[in-house]
N, C-alpha and C positions, 0 to 999 in steps of 0.2 A: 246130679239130682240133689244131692246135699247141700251145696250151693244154692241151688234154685229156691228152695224150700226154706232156707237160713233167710233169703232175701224177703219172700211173702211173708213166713211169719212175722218178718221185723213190721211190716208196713201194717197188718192188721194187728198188730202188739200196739204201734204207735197211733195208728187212727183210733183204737179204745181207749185209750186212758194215757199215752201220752209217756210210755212208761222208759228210760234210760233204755232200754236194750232196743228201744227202736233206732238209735244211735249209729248202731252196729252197719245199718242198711246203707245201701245206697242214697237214694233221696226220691222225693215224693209218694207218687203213686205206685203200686205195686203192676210189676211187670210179668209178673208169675210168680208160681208158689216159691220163687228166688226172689223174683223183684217185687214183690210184696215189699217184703222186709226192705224196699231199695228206698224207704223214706228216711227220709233224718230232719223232720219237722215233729213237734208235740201240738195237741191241740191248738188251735188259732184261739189268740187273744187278740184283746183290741190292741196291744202294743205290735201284732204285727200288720197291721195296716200300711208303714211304711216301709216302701221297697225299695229295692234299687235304683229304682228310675227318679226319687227322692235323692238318691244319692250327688253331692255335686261337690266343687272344687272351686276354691275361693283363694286368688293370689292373698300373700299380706303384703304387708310392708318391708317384711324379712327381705333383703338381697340376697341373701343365701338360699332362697328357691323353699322357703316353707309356707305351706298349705295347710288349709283347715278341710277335712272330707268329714262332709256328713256321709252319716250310715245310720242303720235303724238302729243303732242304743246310744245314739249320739253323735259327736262330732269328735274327729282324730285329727291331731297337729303333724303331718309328715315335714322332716326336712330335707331337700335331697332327694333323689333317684334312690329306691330303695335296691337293694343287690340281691340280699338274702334273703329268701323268702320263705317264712313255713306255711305252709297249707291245709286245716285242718277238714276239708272237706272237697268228695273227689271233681266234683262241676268246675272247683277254681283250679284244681289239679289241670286240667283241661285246660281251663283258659290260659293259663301261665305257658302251657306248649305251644297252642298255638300261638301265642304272640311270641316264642322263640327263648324263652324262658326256662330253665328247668329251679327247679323249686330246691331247697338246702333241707326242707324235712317234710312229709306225706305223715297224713293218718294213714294208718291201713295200704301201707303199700302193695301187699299179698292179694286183697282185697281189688285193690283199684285194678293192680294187671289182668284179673280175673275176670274184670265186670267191663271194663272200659275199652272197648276196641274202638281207636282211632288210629289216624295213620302216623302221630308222632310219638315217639315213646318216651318212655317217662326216662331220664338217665340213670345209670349203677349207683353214681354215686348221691344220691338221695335218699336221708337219713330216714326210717322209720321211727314217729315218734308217739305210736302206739295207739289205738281203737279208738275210731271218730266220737266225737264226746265225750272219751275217757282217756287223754292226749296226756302223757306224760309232760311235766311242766321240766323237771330237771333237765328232762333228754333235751326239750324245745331250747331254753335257758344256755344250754353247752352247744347251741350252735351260733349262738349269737345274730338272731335273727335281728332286721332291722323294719322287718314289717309281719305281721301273722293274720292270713284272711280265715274267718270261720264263722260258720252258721248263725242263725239266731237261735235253733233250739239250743247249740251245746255254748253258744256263747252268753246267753242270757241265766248259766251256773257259773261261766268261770271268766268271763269278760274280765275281771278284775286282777283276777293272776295274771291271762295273758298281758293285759296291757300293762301290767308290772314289769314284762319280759321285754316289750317291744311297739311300736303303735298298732296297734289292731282293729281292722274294718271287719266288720258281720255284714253279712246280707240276709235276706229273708225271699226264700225263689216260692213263697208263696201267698200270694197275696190276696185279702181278703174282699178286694176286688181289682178290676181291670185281670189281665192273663200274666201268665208264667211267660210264655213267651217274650212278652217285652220288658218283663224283670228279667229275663236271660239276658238280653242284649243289654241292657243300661247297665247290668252288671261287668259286662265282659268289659263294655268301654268304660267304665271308671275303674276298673281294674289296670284295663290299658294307659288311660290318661296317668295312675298314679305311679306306674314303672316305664310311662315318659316313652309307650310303644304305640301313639293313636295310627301312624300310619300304618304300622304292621297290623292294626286292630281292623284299618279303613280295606286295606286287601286282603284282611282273613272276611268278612261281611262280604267283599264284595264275590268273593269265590265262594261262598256258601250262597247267595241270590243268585249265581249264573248256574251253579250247580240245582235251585229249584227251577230255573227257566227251562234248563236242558230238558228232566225231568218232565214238565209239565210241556212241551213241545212232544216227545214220545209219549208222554199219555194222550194226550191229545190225538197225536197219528195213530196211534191204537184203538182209535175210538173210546177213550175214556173221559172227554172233556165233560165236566161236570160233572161226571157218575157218583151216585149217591152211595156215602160208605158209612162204612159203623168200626171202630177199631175197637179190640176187648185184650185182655189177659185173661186167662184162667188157669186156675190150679186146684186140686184135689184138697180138700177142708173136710173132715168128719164123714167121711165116704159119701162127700157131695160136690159137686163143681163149684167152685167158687169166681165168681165173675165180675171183672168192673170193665163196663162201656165207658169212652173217655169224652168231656165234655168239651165244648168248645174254649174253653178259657187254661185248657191243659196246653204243654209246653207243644207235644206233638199232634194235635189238634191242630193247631194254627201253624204249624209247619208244613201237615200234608196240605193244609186250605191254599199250601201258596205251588202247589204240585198241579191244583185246578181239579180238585175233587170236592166234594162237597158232604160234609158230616148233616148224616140224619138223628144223631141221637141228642137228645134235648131231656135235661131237666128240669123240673118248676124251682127248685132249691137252687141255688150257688153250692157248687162243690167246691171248696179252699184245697182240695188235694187233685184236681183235675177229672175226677172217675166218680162214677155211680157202682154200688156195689148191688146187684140182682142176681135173680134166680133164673136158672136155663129154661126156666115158661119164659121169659121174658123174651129170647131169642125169634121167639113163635110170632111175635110181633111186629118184630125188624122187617118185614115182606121182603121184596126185590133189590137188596142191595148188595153190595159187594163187602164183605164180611172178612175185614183183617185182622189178627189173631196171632197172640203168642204165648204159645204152649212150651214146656219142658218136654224135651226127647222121653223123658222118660216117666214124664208125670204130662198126661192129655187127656182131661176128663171126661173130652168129647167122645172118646174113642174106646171107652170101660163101659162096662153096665151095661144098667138101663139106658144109661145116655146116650147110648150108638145109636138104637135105632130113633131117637128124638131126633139126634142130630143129622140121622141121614133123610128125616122127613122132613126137615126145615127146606124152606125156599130157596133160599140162597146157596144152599148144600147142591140139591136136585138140578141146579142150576149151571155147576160148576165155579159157583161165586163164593167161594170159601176158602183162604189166602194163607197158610201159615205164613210167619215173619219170620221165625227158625227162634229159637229157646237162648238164644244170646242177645237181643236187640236191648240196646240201652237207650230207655225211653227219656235219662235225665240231664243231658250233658248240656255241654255248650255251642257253640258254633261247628266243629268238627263233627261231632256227634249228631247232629240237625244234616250233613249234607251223606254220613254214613244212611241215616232215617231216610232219609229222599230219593236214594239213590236203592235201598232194600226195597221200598213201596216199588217203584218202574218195576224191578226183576221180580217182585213176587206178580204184579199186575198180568206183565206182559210173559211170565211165566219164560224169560231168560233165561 
């Protein structure tokens, strides 16, 4: 529970005002009164328009294999296959295993095992080098890293040091248009291209796409082709539920779209954080859909109060069309974490 609630608060600290301890989270949109706090973006400026999918690799002249990678605070000269890699944020943590990878130093390692279930693990011997946006520069410096990936929010204060340290790429998994989703994947693959793993990169994609076909083949024999859904977080805020519906341009939005469901919730605005934050009248609205949700064990707001009998009068409730995910679901990862997503939806659907 203290986890959970560390994660929300960070993500509504950081969608207000943008403030250093949203740092602390995971990333984006809040997952519960944990993954709240699970963003590591500050408000959106216009410098972050450019994403990853911006990102690109330009041979030179160099024979010795040096590259120019743009990223959004600029362009980095890599030479060489890099080896050592520090990682200041936990989505490249991810992508660095899955391409076979283990990284030489983590923000927040305590952190990442805690939040991150995928199927490969992070190794012992990877250095912690202390709290995402507040990365100790000596510790990084004493491993002699010869590449360092991290954020736009905590790189756009210290880009200058790290890249004193090492060549350093930033990404931006939130963009102020087009989706998260396709900034996941241009990121993983320039990731991949720049430690020289595109094929390991071309069989981790391709086993996360068979892992949504399977998926969406048993929704489908379940009778769920097309079934209209609503994905939420909630968490306990001020002795009231606090709620975000997640919008189509969010990372797992367009991950379940590819399961062959169909998202009904819609806002007039662009949300740059993927989610709408409302009120549990709002729910009252949703009618006949399949209604998927992730609550804390120990923090469910649907299930206190007055909220119980609201929530047992909703449609979708009365229905049996109401799905918890279970209070661990990490909604911010990368490819591994997209086929864990896809594969939680079927068992919660089909009630495996």
């Amino acid at each position: 529970m203290q986890r959970f609630l560390a994660l929300i608060g960070l993500v509504s600290i950081l969608t207000a005002c943008g403030s250093s301890a949203a740092t602390q989270a995971p990333t984006t949109a809040p997952t519960t009164a944990a993954a709240a706090t699970a963003t590591t973006a500050s408000e959106p400026t216009a410098a972050t328009t450019e994403t990853a999918a911006e990102a690109t690799t330009a041979p030179s002249d160099n024979a010795v294999g040096t590259r120019t990678i743009k990223h959004v605070l600029g362009e980095t000269t890599i030479t060489g296959t890099p080896q050592r890699v520090v990682v200041l944020e936990w989505v490249y943590v991810e992508n660095l295993l899955a391409l076979g990878v283990q990284p030489v130093g983590v923000a927040d390692i305590e952190g990442y095992n805690k939040w991150v279930d995928v199927p490969v693990e992070l190794g012992p011997d990877a250095t912690d080098v202390g709290t995402r946006g507040e990365a100790n520069l000596e510790t990084i410096a004493s491993l002699k890293p010869d590449l360092i990936i991290s954020l736009k929010y905590d790189a756009d204060k210290n880009y200058p040091q790290y890249s004193a340290i090492a060549p350093t790429l930033v990404f931006n998994p939130y963009p102020e248009s087009g989706d998260q989703y396709t900034e996941m994947i241009d990121t993983f693959n320039t990731i991949a291209d720049v430690l020289g793993k595109t094929e390991e990169a071309k069989a981790v994609l391709a086993k996360m796409e068979q892992t949504y076909a399977d998926a969406k083949q048993t929704l489908a024999t379940a009778g769920f082709e097309n079934a209209p859904y609503v994905l939420a977080q909630a968490y306990t805020s001020n002795n009231a539920a606090e709620i975000r519906l997640f919008t189509d341009n969010s990372m797992i939005a367009k991950l379940i779209a590819k399961t062959g469901l169909k998202n009904t919730w819609t806002d007039s605005a662009f949300q740059v954080y993927g989610f709408s934050t409302v009120s549990s009248e709002v729910l009252a609205q949703l009618g006949d859909v399949h209604f998927m949700y992730v609550v804390a064990d120990d923090d469910n707001p649907f299930a206190t109060g007055t909220v119980k009998p609201f929530w047992d009068s909703l449609e979708f409730v009365k229905k049996g069309q109401a799905y918890p995910l279970g209070g661990d679901v990490w909604f911010f990862g990368g490819p591994l974490s997209a086929e864990v997503l896809a594969q939680r939806v079927v068992k919660s659907l089909t009630k495996q």
